[in-house]
C-alpha positions as CSV (number, residue, x, y, z in Angstrom):
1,X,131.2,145.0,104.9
2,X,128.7,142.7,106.5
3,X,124.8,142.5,104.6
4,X,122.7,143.4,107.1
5,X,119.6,141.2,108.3
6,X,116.8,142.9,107.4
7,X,113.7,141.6,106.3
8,X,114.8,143.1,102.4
9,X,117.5,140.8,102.7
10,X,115.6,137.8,104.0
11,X,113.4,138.4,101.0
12,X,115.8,138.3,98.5
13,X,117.6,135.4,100.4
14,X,114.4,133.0,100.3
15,X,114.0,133.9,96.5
16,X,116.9,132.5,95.3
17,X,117.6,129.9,97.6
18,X,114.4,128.5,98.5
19,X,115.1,125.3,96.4
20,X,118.1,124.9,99.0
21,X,116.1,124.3,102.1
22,X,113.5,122.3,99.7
23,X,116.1,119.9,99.3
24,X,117.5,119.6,102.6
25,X,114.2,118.9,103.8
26,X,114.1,115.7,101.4
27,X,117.0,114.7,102.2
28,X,115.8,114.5,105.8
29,X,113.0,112.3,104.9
30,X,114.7,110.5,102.7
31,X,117.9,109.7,105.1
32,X,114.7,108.8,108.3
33,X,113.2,106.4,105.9
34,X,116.4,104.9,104.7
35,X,117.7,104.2,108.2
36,X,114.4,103.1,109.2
37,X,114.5,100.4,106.4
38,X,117.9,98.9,107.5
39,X,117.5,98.9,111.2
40,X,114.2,97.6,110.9
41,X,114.2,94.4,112.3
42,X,113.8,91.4,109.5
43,X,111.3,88.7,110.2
44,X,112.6,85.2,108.3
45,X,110.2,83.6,105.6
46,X,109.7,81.0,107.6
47,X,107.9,82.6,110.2
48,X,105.7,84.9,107.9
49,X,103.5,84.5,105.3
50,X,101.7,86.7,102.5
51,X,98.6,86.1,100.3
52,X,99.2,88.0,97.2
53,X,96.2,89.3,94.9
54,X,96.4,90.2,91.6
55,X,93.9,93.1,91.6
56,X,92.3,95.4,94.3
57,X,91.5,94.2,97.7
58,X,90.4,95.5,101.1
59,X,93.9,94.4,102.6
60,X,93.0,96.1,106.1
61,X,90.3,94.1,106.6
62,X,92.2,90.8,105.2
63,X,95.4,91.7,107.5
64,X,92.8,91.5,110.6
65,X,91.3,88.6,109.4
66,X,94.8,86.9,108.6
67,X,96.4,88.3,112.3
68,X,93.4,87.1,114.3
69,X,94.0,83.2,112.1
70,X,98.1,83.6,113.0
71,X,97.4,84.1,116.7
72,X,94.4,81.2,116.8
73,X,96.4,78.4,114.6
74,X,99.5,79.8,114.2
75,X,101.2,81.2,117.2
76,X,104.4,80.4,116.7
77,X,104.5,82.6,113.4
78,X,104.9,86.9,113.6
79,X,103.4,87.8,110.8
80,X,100.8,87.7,108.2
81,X,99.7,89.9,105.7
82,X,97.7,90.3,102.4
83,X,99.7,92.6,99.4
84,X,97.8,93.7,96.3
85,X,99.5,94.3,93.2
86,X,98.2,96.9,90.6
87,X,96.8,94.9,87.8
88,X,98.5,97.7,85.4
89,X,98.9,96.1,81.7
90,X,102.5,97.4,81.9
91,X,103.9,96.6,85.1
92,X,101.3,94.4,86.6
93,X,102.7,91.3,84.8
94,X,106.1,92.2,85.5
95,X,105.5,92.8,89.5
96,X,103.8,89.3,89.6
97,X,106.9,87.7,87.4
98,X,109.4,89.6,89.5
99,X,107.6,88.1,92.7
100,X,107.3,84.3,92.1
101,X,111.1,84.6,90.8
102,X,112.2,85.9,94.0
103,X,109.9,83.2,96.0
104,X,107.9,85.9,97.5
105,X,103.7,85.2,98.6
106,X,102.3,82.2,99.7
107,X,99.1,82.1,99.0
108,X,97.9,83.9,95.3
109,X,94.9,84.9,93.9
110,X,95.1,85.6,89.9
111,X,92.9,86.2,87.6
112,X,92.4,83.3,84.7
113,X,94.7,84.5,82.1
114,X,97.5,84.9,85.0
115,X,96.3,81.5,86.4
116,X,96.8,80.0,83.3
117,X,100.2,81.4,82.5
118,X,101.9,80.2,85.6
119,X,99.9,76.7,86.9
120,X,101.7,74.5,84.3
121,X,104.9,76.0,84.8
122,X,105.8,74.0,88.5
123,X,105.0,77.5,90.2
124,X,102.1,76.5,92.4
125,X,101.2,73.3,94.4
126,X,99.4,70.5,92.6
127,X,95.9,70.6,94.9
128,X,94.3,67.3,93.7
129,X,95.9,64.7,96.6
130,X,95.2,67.4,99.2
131,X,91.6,67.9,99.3
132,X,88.6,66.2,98.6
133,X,87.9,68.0,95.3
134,X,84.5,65.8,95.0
135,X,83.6,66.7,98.3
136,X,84.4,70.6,97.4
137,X,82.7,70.9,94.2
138,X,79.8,69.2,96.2
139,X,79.5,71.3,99.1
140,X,80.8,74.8,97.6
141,X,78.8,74.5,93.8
142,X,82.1,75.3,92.0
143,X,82.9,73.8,88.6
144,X,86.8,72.7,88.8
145,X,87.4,71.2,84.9
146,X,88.9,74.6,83.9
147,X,91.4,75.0,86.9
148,X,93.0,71.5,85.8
149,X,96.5,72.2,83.8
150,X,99.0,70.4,82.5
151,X,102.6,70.3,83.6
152,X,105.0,71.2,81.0
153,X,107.8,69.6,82.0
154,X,105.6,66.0,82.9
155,X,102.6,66.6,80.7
156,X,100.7,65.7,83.7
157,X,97.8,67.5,84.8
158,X,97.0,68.7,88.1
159,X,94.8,70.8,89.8
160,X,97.0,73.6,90.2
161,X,94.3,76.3,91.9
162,X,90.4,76.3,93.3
163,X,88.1,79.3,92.0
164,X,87.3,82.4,94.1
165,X,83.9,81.0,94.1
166,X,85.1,78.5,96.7
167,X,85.5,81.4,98.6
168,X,82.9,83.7,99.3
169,X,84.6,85.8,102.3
170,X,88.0,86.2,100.4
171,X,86.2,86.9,97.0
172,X,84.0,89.7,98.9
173,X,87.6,90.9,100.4
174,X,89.2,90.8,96.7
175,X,88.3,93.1,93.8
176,X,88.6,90.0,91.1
177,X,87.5,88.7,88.2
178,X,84.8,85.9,88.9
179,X,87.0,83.2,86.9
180,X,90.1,84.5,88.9
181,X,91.7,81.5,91.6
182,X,93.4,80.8,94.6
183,X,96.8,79.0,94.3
184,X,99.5,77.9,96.4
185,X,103.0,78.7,95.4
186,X,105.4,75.5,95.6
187,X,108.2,76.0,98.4
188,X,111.7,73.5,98.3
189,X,111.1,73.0,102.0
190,X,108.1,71.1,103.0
191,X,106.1,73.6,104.4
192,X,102.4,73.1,104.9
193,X,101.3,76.4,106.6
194,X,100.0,78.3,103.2
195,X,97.8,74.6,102.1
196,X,96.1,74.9,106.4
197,X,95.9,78.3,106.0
198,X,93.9,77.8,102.6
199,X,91.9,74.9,104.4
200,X,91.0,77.6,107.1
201,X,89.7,79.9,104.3
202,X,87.7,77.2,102.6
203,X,86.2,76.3,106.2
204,X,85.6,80.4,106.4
205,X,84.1,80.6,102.9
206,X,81.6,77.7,104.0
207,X,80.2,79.0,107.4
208,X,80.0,82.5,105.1
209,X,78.0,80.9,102.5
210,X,75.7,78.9,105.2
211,X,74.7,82.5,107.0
212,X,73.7,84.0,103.8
């Protein structure tokens, strides 16, 4: 004998067995997203690049600033983009180490006690021969002693990052400490877009400075 369809029935059918069409719903979303991710189409590192920050940041207005840079000076990359990462105590410093061991960002910005964690190590570009430091200090009013470290391996030191003083448009962008600073991670291949593009933000930071 058939149940008829009644709206009794229908009553007692979404009471217990709600949770079923909960379910198949997210599975929907959940199979959508995950064919989304695998079909979506993979741009290579070596025609993107990301600035990382280690802390809060207006990334909406740095991703505009970093697409209309891309299309000006670098039209022959697809993509770049700016990615905060949750300074959380317990998994901040683990999303940070898990990204420089996989070689992802380009450009960082970290906060001193990151800074100094990580500069000595031979993650980040030794800055010193690629800029006129005097010059910088000059012209920008930043003290550089403290972002000098020493290599580990070499017991050299180098200047392994600039302070987010030296850049008054990305520091307004970036919800930082004031002793925080920008680096450059080291790449194997020689590959000098992240040190122009932190040239152009250093040219940016000084035609901010001069309007205000």
């Amino acid at each position: 004998m058939k149940t008829p369809i009644n709206r009794e029935t229908l009553k007692l059918h979404w009471m217990y067995s709600w949770w079923k069409y909960v379910l198949a719903v997210v599975l929907c979303v959940f199979g959508i997203n995950l064919i989304y991710t695998v079909t979506e189409p993979r741009i290579p590192d070596s025609e993107k690049l990301d600035v990382l920050i280690y802390g809060n940041a207006d990334t909406e207005a740095m991703d505009a600033w970093l697409e209309e840079v891309r299309a000006a000076q670098f039209p022959e990359q697809k993509k770049f983009t700016a990615t905060a990462l949750m300074p959380d105590e317990t998994y901040g410093p683990m999303a940070l180490m898990a990204r420089l061991g996989a070689n992802e960002g380009d450009v960082f910005v970290l906060p001193r006690e990151q800074y100094q964690a990580y500069a000595g190590s031979g993650a980040f570009m030794a800055l010193e021969d690629q800029l006129d430091v005097g010059a910088l200090g000059e012209e920008m009013g930043v003290q550089l002693e403290r972002a000098w470290r020493r290599d580990e391996d070499s017991g050299e030191r180098h200047l392994y990052g600039l302070p987010i003083g030296a850049f008054p448009q990305l520091k307004a962008w970036c919800q930082v400490p004031e002793s925080s600073y920008v680096s450059i991670r080291v790449r194997l291949d020689e590959d000098d877009r992240a040190l122009r593009l932190l040239l152009l933000m250093l040219e940016s930071g000084k035609n901010v400075a001069e309007t205000t």
